[in-house]
N, C-alpha and C positions, 0 to 999 in steps of 0.2 A: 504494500500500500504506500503509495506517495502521496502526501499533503502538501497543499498550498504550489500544487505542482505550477500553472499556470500563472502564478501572481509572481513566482521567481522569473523565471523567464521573462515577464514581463519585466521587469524590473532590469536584466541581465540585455534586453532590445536596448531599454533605456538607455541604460549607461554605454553601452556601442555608439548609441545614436550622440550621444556626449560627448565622446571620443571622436566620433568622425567630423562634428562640428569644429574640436576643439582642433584638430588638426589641421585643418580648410582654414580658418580662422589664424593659425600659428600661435595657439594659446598653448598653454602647459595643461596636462591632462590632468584630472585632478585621481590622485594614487588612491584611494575607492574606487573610482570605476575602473579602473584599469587592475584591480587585484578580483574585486566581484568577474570580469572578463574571464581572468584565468582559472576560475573555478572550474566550469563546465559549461559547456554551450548544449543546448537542447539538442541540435544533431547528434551528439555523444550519447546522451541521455536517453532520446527514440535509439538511436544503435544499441544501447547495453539494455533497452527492456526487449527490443527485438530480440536479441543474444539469448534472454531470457528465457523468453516464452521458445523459443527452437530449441535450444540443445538443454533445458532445462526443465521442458513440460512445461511452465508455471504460468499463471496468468498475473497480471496486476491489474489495480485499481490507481485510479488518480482524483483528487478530493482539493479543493480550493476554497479557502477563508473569502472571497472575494464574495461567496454567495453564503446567504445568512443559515441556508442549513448545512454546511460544507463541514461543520467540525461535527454534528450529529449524526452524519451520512459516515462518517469515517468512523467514530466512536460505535455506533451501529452496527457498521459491517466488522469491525475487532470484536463484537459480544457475540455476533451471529457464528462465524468465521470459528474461535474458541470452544464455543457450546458444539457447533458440529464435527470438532476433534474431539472433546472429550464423549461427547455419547456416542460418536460413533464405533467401538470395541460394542458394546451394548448390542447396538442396533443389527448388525452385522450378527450376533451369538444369536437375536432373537428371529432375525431371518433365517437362515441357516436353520435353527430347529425348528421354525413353523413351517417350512416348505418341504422342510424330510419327514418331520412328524415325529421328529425322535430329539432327546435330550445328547447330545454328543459328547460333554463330559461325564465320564466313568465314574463310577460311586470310587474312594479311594479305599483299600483298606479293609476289604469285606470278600468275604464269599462270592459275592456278586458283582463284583468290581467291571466283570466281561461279561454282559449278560448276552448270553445265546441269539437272543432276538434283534442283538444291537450290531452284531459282527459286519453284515453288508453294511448298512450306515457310515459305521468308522471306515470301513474300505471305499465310502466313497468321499469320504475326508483326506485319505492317502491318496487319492487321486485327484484332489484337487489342490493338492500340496504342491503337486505333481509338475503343472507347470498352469500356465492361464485356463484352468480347465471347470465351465460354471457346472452347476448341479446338476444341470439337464442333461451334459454332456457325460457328468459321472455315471447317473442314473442308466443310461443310455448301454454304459461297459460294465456295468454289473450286472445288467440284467442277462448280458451274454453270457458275462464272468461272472459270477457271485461271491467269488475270493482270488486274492492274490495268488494262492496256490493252483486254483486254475487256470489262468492267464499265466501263468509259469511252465505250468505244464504244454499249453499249448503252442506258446513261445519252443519248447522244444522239441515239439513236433514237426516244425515248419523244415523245410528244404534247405534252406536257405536264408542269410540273415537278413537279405532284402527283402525275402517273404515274411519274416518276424517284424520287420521295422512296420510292415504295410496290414499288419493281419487285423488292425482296428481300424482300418482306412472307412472302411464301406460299411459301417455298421451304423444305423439309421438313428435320426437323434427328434423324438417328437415334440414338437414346439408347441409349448405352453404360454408363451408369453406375449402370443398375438391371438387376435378374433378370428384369423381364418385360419392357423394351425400353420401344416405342411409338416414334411419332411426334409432334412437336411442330413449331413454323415458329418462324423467324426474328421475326418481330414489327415491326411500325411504327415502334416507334421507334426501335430499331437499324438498320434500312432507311432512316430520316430523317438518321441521324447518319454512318451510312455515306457517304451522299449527298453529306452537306454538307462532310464530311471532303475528299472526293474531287473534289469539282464548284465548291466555294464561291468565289468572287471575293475575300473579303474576307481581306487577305491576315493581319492583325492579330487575328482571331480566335484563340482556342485551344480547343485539343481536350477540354479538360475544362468547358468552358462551352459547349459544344456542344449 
């Protein structure tokens, strides 16, 4: 968030526009505007939020005291902005268990720590550890696979490792999250990364370089 972004700049025209006169003129610049100058120029400033938002994902906002709700618009989006980091852990656990139907943490410390009926659940939580992989898409390899142990075994059935990389390729993913439905697959590359998650040797890898 940048405040009072346009009143600086404004200000930063200003004292140029000071400079140029004073120069045209053959007056002595006055050492303010000529130190405010070296700060930053607003070309710099659009270049480094561009910079931003490309190689950083990030968006910004820009807020100016010039206009009478300019510090409540910014104080505003700081409380909004905050409150939707911290509930979102929350939000996310109560998603995640309304849409599977199941409670995902394990009682600790009990007999029934792994309850029988929660086993595919968690295996669709390990798959979407996995790599960008949403619920629908878990749902979708479990129903083929019902456990990691099977998707293992079938893994070593295949031919060949190009056939293991591609064996979730074409298995059908039912859309829930629109009014006319359709079918979609699982895709090659998630079927590559499942693969390698699951099968790989290399014990030093990690899952997000995958």
């Amino acid at each position: 968030m940048v405040y009072n972004y346009a009143t600086y700049f404004k200000t930063d025209k200003n004292a140029q526009e000071r400079m140029r006169k004073a120069a045209v003129r053959g007056e002595n610049v006055n050492p303010r505007d000529a130190v405010h100058n070296c700060i930053i120029t607003e070309y710099k400033m659009q270049k480094a939020l561009l910079m931003l938002s490309i190689n950083q994902t990030m968006d910004y906002l820009t807020f100016d005291r010039a206009t009478d709700k300019g510090w409540k618009e910014c104080a505003c989006n700081v409380f909004h902005q905050t409150r939707a980091v911290a509930e979102a852990p929350e939000k996310l656990k109560k998603s995640v268990s309304s849409s599977a139907s199941f409670e995902f943490y394990a009682k600790a410390e009990g007999k029934d720590c792994i309850s029988p009926k929660n086993l595919v659940e968690y295996w669709k939580q390990v798959l979407m550890q996995v790599t960008i992989i949403s619920l629908e898409k878990a749902s979708a390899i479990t129903r083929v696979y019902p456990s990691p142990s099977s998707l293992i075994q079938a893994y070593r059935t295949c031919d060949s490792r190009k056939e293991a990389e591609c064996l979730l390729a074409n298995i059908e993913i039912r859309r829930l999250d629109t009014l006319v439905g359709g079918i979609r697959r699982i895709g090659d590359e998630i079927s590559r990364k499942v693969y390698l998650a699951l099968m790989s040797d290399d014990e030093t890898s990690l899952l997000s370089n995958i």
